[in-house]
C-alpha positions as CSV (number, residue, x, y, z in Angstrom):
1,X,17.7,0.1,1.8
2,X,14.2,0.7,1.6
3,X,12.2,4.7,1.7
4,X,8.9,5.1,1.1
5,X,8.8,8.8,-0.7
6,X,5.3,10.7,-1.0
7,X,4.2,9.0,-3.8
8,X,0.5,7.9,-3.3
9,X,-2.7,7.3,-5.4
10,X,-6.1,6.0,-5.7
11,X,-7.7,4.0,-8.3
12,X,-11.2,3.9,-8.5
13,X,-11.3,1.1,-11.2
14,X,-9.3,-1.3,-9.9
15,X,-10.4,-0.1,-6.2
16,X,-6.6,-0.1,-5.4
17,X,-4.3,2.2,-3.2
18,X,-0.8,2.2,-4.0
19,X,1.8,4.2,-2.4
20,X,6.1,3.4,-3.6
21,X,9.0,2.2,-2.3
22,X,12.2,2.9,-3.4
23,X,14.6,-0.3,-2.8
24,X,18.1,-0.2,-3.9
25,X,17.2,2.8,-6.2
26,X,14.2,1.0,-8.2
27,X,10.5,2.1,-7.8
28,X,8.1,-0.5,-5.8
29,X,4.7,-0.5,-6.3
30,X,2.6,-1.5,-3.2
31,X,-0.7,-1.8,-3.2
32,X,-3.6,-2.6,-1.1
33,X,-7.4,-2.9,-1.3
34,X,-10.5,-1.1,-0.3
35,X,-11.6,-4.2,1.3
36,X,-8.4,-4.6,3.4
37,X,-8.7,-0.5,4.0
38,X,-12.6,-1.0,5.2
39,X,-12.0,-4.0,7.1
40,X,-8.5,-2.7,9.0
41,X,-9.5,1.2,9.0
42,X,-13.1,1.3,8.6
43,X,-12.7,3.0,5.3
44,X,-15.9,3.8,3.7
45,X,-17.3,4.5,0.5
46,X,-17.9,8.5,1.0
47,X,-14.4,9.0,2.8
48,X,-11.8,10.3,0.4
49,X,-9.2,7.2,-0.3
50,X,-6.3,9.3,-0.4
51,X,-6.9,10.6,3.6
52,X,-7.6,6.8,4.7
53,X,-4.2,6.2,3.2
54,X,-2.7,9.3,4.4
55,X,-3.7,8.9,7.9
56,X,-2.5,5.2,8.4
57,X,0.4,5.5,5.7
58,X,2.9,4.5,8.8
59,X,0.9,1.0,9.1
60,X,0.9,0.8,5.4
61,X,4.5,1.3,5.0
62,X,5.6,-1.1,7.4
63,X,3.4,-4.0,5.9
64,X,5.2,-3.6,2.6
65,X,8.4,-3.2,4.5
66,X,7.9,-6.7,5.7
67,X,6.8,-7.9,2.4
68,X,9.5,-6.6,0.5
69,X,12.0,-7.8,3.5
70,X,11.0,-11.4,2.9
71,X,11.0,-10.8,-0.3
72,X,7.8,-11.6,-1.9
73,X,7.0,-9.5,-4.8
74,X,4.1,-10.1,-7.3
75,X,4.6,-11.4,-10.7
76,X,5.0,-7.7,-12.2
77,X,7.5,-6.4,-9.6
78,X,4.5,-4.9,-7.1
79,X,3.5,-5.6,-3.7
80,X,0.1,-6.8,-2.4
81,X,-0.4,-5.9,1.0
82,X,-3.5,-7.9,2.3
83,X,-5.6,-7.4,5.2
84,X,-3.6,-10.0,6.8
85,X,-0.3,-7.9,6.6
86,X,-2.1,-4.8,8.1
C-alpha cells in the first residue's frame, strides 16, 4: 500500500523538492528537481517552491507511485523522480 501524507519541503542547497510516501508503513523520500519543476511546470526562480509543488503534487505523486511500483529506489532508500517521469 502506498499514501502520500502532507509531508513536503524545499531545499534550496541541494535545489531539491521532496514530498513522502508511506509504503508498507516505512517513510519514502521522493524527490525531484528544480530543473525537472522548470522544465515540466515552468517553475521559476521568484515563484515560491513549495506552491509549484503544491499545485501539481497529484502529478508528482503519481510519478513516484510508478517508481516505487516498479520498484526502483535510489541507493539510500529515496526516490528520484526525473523530468522524464513527470
Amino acid at each position: 500500500m502506498i499514501s502520500f501524507p502532507r509531508l513536503e519541503c524545499w531545499n534550496s542547497m541541494t535545489k531539491m523538492a521532496t514530498v513522502a510516501a508511506e509504503v508498507d508503513k516505512k517513510r519514502v523520500l521522493c524527490r525531484v528537481s528544480y530543473e525537472s519543476l522548470r522544465t515540466k511546470f515552468g517553475a521559476s526562480d521568484d515563484m515560491l517552491m513549495h506552491s509549484v509543488v503544491a499545485r501539481h503534487r497529484t502529478d508528482i505523486q503519481e510519478a513516484a507511485r510508478k517508481i516505487i511500483e516498479r520498484d526502483d529506489y535510489e541507493s539510500d532508500g529515496s526516490v528520484l523522480i526525473k523530468t522524464s517521469d513527470l
